[in-house]
N, C-alpha and C positions, 0 to 999 in steps of 0.2 A: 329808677331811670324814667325821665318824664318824655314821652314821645308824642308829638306832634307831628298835626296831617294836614295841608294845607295842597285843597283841591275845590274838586264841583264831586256836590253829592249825586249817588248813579250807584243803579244798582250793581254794579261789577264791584263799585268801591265798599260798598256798603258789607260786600261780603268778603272784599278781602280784609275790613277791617274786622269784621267780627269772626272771619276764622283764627286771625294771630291772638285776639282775645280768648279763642277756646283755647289755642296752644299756649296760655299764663302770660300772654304782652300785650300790658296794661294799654291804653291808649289817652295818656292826660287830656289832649284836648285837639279836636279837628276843627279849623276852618275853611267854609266853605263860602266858597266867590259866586252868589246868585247871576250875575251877568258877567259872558266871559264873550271872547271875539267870535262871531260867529258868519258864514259866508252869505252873499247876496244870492245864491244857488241854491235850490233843494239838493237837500245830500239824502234824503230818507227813502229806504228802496221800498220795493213791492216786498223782501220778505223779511220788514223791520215787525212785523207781526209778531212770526213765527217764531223770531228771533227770540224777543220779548217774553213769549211764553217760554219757547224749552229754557231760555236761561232764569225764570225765574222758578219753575220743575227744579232744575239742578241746585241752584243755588238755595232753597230751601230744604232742600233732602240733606242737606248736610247743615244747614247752621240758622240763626237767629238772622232776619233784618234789619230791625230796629236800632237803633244807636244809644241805645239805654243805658249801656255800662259802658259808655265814652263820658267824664265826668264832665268836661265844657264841650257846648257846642257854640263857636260864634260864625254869625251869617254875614258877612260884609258884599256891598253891590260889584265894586270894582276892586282888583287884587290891590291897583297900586295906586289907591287913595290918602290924602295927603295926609289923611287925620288919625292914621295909623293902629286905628285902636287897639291890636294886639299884638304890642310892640313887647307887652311884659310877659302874654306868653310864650313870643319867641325866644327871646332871651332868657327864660329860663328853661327851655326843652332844654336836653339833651341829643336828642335826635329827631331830625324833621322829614319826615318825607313827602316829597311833592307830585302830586298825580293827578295830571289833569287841569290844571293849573294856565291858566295864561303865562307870557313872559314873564319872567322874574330878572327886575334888575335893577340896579341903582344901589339904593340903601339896605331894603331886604334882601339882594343879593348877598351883599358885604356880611351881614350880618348872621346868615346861614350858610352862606357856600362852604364853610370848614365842620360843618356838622349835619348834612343834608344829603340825601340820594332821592335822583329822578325815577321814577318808573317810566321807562319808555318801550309802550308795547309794537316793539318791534328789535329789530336788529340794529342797531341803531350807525354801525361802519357803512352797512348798504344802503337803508332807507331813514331819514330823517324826518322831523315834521310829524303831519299826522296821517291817521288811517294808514301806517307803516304795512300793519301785517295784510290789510288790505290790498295796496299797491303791491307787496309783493305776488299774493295771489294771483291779482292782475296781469301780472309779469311771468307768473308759472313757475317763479322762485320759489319755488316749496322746502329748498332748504335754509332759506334766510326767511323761514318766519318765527319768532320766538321775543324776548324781551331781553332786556338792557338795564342794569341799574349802572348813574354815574353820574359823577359831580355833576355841579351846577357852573355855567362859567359865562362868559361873555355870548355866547352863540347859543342857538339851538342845540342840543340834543351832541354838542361834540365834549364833554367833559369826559376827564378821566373814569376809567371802570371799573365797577367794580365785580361783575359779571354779569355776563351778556351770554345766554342759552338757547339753542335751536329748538323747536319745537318739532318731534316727534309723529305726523301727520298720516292717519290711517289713508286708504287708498279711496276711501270710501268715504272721508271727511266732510261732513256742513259746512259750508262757511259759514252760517250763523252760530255756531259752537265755538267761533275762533275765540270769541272773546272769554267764555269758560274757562278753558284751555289757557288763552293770557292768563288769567286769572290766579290758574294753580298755578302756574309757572312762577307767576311776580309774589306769590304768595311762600314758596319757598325758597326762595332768591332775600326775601325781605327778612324771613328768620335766619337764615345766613349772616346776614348784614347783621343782622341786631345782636346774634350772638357771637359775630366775632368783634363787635364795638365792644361789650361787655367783657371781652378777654383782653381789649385795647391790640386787636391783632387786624384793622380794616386797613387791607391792602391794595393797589390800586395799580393800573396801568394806562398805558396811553392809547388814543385811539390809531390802528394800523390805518384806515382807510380814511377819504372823506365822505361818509355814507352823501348821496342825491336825500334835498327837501323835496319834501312833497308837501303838496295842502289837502284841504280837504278833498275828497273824492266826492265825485257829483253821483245824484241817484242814478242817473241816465247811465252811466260808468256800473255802480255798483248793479244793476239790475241785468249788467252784460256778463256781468261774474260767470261762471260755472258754480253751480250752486254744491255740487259735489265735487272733490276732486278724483279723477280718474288716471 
């Protein structure tokens, strides 16, 4: 089974590819889009620091960083540029998953939407777009925050599901841990996926709500957070 990954490299991804590599799923080849959309606003808070270190504490108490045992790596500037160069290893994945990813549409839409799941770290009926689990914090929605895998379609973040899980959130929660936390979630979500493609049993439904987009969140916003939830 040849899986493909097709995002921006980051340390959250970094580890979720190399935990399903410790659990025996292989990963044939990741691409990664060095320049993706990014806001004319500072999004980076006062405790992107802090963040930065306990998540890279957690993430290496458990697994490798490196992408050593990802057999291709290719780096391309823009996702949808016209010169397509790895057209031959999408079409021979098996399964692609997308994370992180600017829009996806037109040609590599077509040509992945019936063999592809999004990670989208958040809930994706309530909160669309990005910094989801964020904006829900914001909101004090603490039981819509959690992850989403689901087709790829014409819009944002509304394709079919294939599951979408609450996140579980101590009283006493970081928000700089949320994205750890995303992490295991879409980490167990994805060997779901993989091994019920592998049984040819990936089942799907429809989205009940129209989750609200959101964009990015400005640092001034994120620095109002509650850094704990109480």
């Amino acid at each position: 089974m040849k899986i493909l990954l097709i995002g921006t490299d980051t340390l959250h991804r970094r580890y979720i590819i190399n935990s399903l590599i410790d659990q025996g799923i292989n990963f044939d080849t990741c691409i990664f889009q060095k320049k993706s959309c990014s806001p004319k606003f500072d999004v980076k808070p006062k405790w992107s620091r802090v963040e930065k270190l306990e998540l890279t504490k957690k993430f290496k108490s458990k697994t490798r960083m490196d992408l050593k045992r990802v057999k291709k790596i290719i780096e391309i500037n823009k996702l949808q540029s016209k010169d397509f160069k790895f057209k031959k290893e999408i079409l021979e994945a098996n399964f692609v998953i997308v994370s992180g990813a600017d829009w996806i549409k037109g040609y590599l839409l077509k040509i992945i939407k019936h063999k592809s799941l999004n990670i989208h770290m958040g809930i994706a009926e309530k909160y669309r777009g990005l910094d989801s689990n964020l904006w829900a914090w914001y909101h004090k929605d603490f039981r819509n925050i959690g992850v989403t895998l689901h087709k790829l379609d014409n819009d944002l973040d509304s394709g079919l599901i294939f599951r979408s899980q609450r996140l579980k959130l101590n009283k006493n929660q970081k928000v700089w841990l949320l994205r750890y936390l995303e992490s295991e979630l879409a980490i167990k979500l994805l060997k779901q996926a993989i091994n019920n493609i592998r049984n040819s049993k990936l089942k799907f439904r429809k989205q009940k709500f129209d989750g609200r987009y959101y964009s990015f969140m400005p640092s001034v916003i994120k620095n109002s957070l509650k850094q704990q939830r109480s």
